[in-house]
N, C-alpha and C positions, 0 to 999 in steps of 0.2 A: 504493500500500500504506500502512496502517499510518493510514488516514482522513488522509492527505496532512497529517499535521502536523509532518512533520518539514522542508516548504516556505518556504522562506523565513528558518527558525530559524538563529536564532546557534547553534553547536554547534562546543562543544571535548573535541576527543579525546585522553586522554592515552595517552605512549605511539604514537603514531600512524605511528613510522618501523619498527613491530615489525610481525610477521605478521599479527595478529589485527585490529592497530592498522590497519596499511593498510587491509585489506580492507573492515576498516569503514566507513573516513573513506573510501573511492571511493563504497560505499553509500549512505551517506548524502550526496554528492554530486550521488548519481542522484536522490537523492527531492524534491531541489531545497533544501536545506540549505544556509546558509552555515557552511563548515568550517574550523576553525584548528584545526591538530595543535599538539600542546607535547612536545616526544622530544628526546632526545639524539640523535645520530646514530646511522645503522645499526650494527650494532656484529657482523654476519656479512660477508664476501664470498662469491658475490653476495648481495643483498638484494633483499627485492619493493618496498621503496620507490624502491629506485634503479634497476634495471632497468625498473620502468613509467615511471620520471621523474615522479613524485609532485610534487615540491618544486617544477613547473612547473605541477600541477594548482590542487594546495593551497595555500595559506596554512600555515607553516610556522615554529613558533618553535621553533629550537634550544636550549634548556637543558635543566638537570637539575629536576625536581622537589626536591629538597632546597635548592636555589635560591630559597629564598623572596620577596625583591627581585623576583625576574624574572617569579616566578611570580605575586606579587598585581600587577604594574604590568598583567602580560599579560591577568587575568582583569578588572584594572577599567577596560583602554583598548578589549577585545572587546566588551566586556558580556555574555557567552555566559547563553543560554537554558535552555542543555539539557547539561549536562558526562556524558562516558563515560570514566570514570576505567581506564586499560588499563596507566599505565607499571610497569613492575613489575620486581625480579632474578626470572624467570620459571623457574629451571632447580634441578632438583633435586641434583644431581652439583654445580654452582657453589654451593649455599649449604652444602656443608661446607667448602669450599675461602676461601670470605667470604663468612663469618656475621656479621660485623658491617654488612657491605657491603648483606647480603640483609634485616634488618634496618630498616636506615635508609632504604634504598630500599621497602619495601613497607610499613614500619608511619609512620614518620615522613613518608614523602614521601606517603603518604594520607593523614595529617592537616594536612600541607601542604594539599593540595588541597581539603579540607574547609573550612580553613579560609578560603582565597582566595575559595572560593564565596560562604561568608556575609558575609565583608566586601564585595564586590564589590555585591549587593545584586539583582542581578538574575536570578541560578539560580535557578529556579524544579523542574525537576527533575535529580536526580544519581544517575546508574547505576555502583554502583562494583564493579568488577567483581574476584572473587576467583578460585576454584577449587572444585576438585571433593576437592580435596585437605584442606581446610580441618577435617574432621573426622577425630576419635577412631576413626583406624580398627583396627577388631577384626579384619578379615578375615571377615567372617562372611559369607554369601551370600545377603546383602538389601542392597536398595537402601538406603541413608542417607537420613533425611527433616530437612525444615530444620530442624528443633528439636531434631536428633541433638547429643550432646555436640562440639562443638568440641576442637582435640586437634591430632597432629601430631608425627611421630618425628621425623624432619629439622626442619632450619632455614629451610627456604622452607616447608613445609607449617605448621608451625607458625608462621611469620609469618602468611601469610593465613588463621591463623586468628585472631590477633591483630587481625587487619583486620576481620575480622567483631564482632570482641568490640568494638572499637573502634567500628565503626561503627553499632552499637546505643547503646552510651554517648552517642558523639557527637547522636547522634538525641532520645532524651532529655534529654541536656541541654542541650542550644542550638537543634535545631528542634520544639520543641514547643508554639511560639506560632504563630499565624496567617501571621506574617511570612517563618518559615523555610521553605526548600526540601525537596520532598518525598526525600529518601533510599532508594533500594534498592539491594538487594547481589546482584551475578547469580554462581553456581557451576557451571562447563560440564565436563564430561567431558575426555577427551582427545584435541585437536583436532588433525585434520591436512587438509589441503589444497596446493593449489601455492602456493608463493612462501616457504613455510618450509625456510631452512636451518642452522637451530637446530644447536649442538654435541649430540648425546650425547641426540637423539631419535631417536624410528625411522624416521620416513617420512624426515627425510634425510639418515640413515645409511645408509636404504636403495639410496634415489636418485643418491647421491654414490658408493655402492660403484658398483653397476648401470653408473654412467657410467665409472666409471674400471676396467672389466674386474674386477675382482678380489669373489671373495664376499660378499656380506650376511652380517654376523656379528652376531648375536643374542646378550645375557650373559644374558636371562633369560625364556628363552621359553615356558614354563606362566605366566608374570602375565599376569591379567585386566584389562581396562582398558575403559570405558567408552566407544570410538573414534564421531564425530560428524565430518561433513563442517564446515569453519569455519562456513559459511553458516548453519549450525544453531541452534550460540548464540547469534550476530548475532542473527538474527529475534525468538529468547528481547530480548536487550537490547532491539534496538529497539520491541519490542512492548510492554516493559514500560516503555521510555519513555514511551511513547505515552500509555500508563495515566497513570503519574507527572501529566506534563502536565495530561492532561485531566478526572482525575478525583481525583489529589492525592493527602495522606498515606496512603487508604483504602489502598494498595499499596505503601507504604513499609517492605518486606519484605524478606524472604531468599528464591530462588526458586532451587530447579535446572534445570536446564537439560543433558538426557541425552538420546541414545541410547534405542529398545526394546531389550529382553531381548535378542532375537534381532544388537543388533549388538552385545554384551557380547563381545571377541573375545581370543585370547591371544595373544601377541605372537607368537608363531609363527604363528600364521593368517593374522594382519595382514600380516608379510615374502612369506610365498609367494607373500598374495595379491597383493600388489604386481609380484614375479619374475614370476607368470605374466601378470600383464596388460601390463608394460612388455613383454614377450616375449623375453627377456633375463635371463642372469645367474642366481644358487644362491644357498641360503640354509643356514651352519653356525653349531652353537652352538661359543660363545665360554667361555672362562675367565668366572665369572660376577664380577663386581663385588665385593669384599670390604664396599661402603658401600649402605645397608637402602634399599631400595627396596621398598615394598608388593607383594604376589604378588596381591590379592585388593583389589578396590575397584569399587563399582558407585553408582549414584543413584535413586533414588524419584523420579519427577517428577510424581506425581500432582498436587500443586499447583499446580504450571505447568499442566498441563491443565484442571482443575477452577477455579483462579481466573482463570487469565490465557485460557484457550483456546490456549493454546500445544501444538504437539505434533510431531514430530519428522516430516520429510519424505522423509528420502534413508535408507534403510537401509547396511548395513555395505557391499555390495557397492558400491553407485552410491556411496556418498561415498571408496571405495579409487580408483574407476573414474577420477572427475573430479580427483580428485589427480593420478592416473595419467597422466591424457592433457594434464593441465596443466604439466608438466614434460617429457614425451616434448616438445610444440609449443616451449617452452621452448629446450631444447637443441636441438632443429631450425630454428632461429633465425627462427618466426613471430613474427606480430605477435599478442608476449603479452596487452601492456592490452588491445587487442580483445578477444581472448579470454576473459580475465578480466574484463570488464564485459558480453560474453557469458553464460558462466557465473553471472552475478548475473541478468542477465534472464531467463534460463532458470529459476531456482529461483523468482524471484517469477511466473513461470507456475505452475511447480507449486504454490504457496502462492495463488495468486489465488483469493478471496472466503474464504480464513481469516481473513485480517489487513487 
């Protein structure tokens, strides 16, 4: 996949001991990639980096990105080709609780990494990856398109949008010569998959009740959200590397990376659908949250299709389904990484001669 350019490449993935981050750096594993994570440690019990046993796969540097010592010795002892910038305070409910925390981690610690690139000398492309959150949401029921105003009620939403305002500035003003690396910024929906057991999301608050007898409790079950199998945006990312690399600043953009209409779903949908496919377990609304959480948020990904040929593979049911069955094998104590390097092979069948 992906014209085998990700073969042999240096590639550093930030962020790499999180959900999104593992799944990546295995990926890119498979495509014949040399991989060096840069993450703090897991920071859930359990974890998909430590339950697969990553740190035994991978190449692994423990620090903080605000770290800066650690972080440019690490980008100029690597020499990394291709950086996937993923470390991030990821959690909307944690960045009222530290907002300063949420902050220095997502806007500082990306211009940490920004910068470690261009001094380093050898990045030639950088995918830095935000959210879907990142804009002025209205609530309105249209997709957001990338030159939507930037925006953000909360502290982690409006940080990544800072990261996007940032990483335009950054762009014009230091890679604008021949010599700089090409810069894009990927915005994904709402990801879920197996190996996520995030606080105070739904698939595992779903899977965590399920397992321990007691109800699925929903606080806000009419919000709409954007739900994508992980593997989704991946493909978005890697694809748009691929670009970066091979054809340069011409795609040095903002891209979404969504979901069709049809898997636009409410969080109520998403719980039951879960209850009835694990076969197992009820689903009750909750006391809702007293702190603003969007009811209404969707994405435009015409772009991604039209420039990049990117386009979404697994609809709402199959990407609840493989979640589904990746946590049932999980707790039935198979052999997860199989199956999870399974589950990668199986999606680049269905994506075979897209990418």
């Amino acid at each position: 996949m992906f014209n085998d350019v990700y073969k042999n490449k240096r590639v550093l993935v930030s962020g790499s001991t999180g959900f999104k981050g593992t799944w990546l750096s295995l990926w890119l594993k498979s495509l014949g990639a040399d991989v060096l994570g840069y993450a703090l440690a897991p920071d859930t019990e359990p974890s998909m980096f430590n339950v697969l046993d990553v740190k035994h796969k991978i190449k692994t540097v423990f620090a903080d990105i605000l770290d800066r010592d650690t972080l440019q010795k690490t980008f100029d002892e690597f020499k990394p080709e291709i950086v996937f910038h993923l470390a991030a305070q990821p959690l909307v409910l944690r960045s009222y609780k530290e907002p300063v925390l949420t902050y220095e981690t997502n806007v500082i610690g990306s211009l940490n990494l920004l910068m470690a690139a261009k001094r380093c000398g050898t990045v030639r492309a950088f995918v830095n990856v935000t959210t879907d959150k990142c804009y002025e949401n209205k609530e309105v029921e249209k997709g957001y398109k990338e030159d939507d105003p930037m925006g953000g009620y909360d502290m982690y939403s409006s940080s990544k949008a800072c990261v996007e305002i940032l990483s335009s500035s950054f762009r014009r003003s230091f890679l604008s010569d021949n010599d700089g690396y090409a810069l894009a910024t990927a915005r994904a929906g709402n990801v879920i998959g197996g190996g996520d057991w995030a606080l105070n999301r739904l698939v595992p608050d779903c899977i965590r009740s399920i397992n321990s007898d007691i109800p699925v409790e929903i606080r806000n079950p009419l919000a709409v959200r954007p739900w994508q199998h992980v593997l989704e945006p991946l493909s978005g990312y890697l694809l748009l590397g691929q670009r970066l690399i091979q054809e340069g600043k011409d795609y040095a953009q903002g891209f979404n990376f969504g979901p069709e209409q049809e898997s636009v779903l409410t969080v109520a949908d998403v719980a039951k659908k879960i209850v009835e496919m694990y076969g197992r377990g009820s689903v009750i609304v909750g006391e809702k949250n007293p702190l603003h959480e969007a009811g209404l948020l969707m994405l435009d990904i015409t772009k991604a299709k039209e420039v990049l040929g990117w386009e979404p593979s697994l609809n709402a049911d199959k990407a609840i389904k493989n979640t589904v069955e990746w946590y049932k094998r999980f707790y039935n104590n198979e052999n997860i990484y199989d199956y999870t390097m399974m589950q990668i092979e199986e999606y680049q069948e269905i994506c075979k001669g897209k990418y």
